[in-house]
C-alpha positions in Angstrom: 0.0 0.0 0.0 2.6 2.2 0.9 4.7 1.6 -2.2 1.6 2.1 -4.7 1.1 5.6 -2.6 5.1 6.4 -3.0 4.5 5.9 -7.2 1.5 8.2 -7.3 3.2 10.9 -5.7 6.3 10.2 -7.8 3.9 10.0 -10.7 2.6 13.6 -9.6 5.7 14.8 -8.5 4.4 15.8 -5.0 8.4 15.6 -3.7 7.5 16.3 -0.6 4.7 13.7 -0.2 7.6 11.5 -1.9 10.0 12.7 1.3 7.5 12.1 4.2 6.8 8.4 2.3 10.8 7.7 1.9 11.5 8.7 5.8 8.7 6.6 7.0 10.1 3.7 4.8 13.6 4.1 6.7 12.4 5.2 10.2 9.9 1.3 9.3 13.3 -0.4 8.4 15.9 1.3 11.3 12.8 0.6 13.9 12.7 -3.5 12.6 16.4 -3.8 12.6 16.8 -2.3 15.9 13.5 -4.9 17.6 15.2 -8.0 15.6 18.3 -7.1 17.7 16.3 -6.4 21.0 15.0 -9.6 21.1 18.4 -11.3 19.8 19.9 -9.4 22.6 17.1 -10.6 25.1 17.5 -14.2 23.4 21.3 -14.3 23.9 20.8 -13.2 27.6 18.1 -15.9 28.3 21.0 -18.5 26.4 24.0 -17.1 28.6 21.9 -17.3 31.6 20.8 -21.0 31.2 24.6 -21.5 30.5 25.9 -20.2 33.4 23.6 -22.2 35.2 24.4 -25.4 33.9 28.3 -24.5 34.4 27.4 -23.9 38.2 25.8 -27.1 38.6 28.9 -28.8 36.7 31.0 -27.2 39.0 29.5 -27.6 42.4 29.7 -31.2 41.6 33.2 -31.1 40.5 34.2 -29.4 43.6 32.5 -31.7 45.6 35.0 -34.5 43.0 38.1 -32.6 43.7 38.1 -31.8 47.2 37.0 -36.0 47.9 40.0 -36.9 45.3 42.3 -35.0 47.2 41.2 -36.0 50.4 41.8 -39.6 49.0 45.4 -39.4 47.5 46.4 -37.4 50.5 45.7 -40.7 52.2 47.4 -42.7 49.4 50.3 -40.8 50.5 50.4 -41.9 53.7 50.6 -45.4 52.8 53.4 -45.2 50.6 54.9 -43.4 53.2 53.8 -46.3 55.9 55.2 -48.6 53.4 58.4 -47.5 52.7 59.1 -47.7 56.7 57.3 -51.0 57.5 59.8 -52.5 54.4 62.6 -50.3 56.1 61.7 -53.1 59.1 62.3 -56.7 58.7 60.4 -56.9 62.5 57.6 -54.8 60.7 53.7 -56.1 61.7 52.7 -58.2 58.5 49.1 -57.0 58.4 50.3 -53.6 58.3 53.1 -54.0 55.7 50.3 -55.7 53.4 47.7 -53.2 53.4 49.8 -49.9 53.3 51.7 -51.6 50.3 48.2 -52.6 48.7 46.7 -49.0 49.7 49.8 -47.7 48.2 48.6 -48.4 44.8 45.2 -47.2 44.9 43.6 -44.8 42.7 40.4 -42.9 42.3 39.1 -41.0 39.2 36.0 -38.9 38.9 36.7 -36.4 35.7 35.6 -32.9 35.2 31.8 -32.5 33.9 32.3 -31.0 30.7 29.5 -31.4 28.9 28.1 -27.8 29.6 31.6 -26.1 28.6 31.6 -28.3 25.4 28.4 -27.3 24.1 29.0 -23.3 24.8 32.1 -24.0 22.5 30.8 -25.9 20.0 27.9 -23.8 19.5 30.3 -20.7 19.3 29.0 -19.1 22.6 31.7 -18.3 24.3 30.6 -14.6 24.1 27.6 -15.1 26.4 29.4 -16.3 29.5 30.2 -13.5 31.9 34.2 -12.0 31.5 34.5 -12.3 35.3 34.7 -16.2 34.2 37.5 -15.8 31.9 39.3 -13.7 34.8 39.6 -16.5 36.7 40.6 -18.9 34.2 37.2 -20.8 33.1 39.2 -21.7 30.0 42.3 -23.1 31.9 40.2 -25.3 33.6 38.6 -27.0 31.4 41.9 -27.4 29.3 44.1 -28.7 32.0 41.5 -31.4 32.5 43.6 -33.5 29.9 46.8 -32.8 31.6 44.6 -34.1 34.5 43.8 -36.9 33.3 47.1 -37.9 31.9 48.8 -38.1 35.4 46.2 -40.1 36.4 46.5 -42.8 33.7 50.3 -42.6 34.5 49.5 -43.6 38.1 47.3 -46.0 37.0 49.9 -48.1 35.1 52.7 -47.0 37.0 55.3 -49.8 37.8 54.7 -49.7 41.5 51.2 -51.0 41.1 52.0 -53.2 38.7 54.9 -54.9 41.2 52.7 -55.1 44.1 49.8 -56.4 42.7 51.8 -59.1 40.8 53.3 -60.2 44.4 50.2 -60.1 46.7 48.0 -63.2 46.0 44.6 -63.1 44.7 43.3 -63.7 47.6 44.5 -61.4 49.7 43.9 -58.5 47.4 40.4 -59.5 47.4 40.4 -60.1 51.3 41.4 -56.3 51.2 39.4 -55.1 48.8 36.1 -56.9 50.6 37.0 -55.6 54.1 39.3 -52.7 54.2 38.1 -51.2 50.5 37.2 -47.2 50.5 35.3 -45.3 52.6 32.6 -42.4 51.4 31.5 -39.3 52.5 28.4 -37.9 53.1 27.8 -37.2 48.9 28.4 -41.0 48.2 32.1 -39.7 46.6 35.6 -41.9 47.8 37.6 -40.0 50.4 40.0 -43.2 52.0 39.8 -45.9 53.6 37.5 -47.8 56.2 39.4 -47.7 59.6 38.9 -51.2 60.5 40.5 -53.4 58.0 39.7 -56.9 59.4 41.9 -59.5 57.2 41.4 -62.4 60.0 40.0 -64.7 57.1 43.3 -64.5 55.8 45.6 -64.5 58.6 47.1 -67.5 57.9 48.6 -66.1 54.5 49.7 -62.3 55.3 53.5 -64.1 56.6 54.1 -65.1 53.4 52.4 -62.3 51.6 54.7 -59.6 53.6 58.1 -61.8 53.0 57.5 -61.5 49.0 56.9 -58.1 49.3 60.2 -57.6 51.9 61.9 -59.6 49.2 60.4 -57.8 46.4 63.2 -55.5 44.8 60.7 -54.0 41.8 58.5 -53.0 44.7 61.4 -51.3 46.8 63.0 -49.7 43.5 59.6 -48.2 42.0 57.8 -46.9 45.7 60.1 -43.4 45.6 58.4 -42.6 41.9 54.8 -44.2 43.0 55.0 -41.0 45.8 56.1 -38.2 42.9 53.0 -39.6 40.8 50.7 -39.9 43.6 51.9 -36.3 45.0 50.8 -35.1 41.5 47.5 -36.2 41.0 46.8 -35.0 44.9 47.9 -31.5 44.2 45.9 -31.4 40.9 43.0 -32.1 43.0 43.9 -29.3 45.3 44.5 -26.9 42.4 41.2 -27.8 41.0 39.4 -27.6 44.0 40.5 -23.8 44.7 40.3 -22.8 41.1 36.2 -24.2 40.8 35.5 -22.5 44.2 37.1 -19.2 42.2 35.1 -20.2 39.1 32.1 -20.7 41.1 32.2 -17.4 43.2 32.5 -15.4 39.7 29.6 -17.3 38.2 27.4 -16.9 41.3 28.2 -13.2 41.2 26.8 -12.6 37.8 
């Protein structure tokens, strides 16, 4: 209508009528452009909100990970620690030499959540998370999660726990794993060990199980780098733990 009302004035050369037409046909264009971008604005502020969201679920549970897996290597730390003294001693208690060498080789893995963090990048939307984020290293995060997980496959197939489940006997590492196996917190996440590690069962076998492992010289040589890699994994956990809590207060703020 507007355009067969813009060619009769051209056609009567009413300029000015041809003016007021032409300015209401831009003012129409500038005022569609501008609510398309309103509500793409509004759109992309629902999106980053949702986001943020997600990543502060994602995180609370990952802090809740890291702080149990630290908790947990610290006390893999002490074993290796018990069990380089109790080889030290030849007159060292047998139940005690067994477990702390067994515990020595434990491991526990629950990796980052980054499903969330994915998505935001594959979709491109990096632009709608918050900057305060980015200030405390959202990005680093997520990317040292590999790095993460690469110490933790090296402690997984270190030497050390190769050795000393090659010398312990079947049944004894299942005797250990049945009674003196992890202990949980509160959220259901690994944090150690259960205190009373009753092996009685088995009794009659732990002599001979500490002796091998006395004798063991693979086990002695490789219990020095089992405490680097353990030591590793432990303070990612830490580093984690206070760089989601940093993460988290950021988000929470926006």
């Amino acid at each position: 209508m507007l355009f067969r009302r813009i060619s009769k004035h051209v056609k009567d050369q009413n300029w000015f009528a041809v003016g007021i037409d032409f300015a209401i046909v831009v003012v129409g264009v500038v005022l569609g452009i501008e609510v398309a971008n309103w509500s793409d604005a509004r759109a992309d502020t629902r999106l980053g909100a949702t986001y943020v969201r997600q990543l502060v679920e994602d995180l609370e549970t990952d802090l809740a990970n890291s702080a149990a897996m630290a908790s947990y290597h610290a006390v893999v730390l002490e074993n290796v620690v018990a069990a380089t003294k109790l080889l030290a001693n030849p007159k060292s208690d047998d139940k005690a030499l067994v477990v702390a060498a067994y515990r020595a080789s434990e491991i526990t893995n629950n990796p980052a959540n980054r499903e969330t963090w994915d998505q935001i990048v594959s979709a491109g939307h990096l632009g709608l998370l918050p900057q305060a984020a980015f200030d405390q290293g959202i990005a680093n995060y997520y990317s040292i999660a590999g790095a993460n997980d690469t110490s933790t496959y090296l402690l997984e197939s270190s030497d050390y726990r190769k050795a000393v489940r090659t010398v312990i006997p079947l049944a004894v590492q299942l005797a250990i794993r049945e009674h003196c196996s992890d202990e949980m917190n509160e959220n259901g996440f690994i944090v150690g060990f259960v205190g009373d590690c009753n092996l009685d069962g088995i009794a009659d076998e732990l002599p001979a199980t500490a002796t091998a492992l006395r004798a063991s010289a693979s086990i002695r040589q490789h219990l020095p780098y089992q405490y680097s890699l353990v030591a590793i994994v432990y303070a990612n956990h830490e580093q984690d733990t206070l760089l989601v809590k940093q993460l988290l207060a950021a988000l929470n703020a926006e």
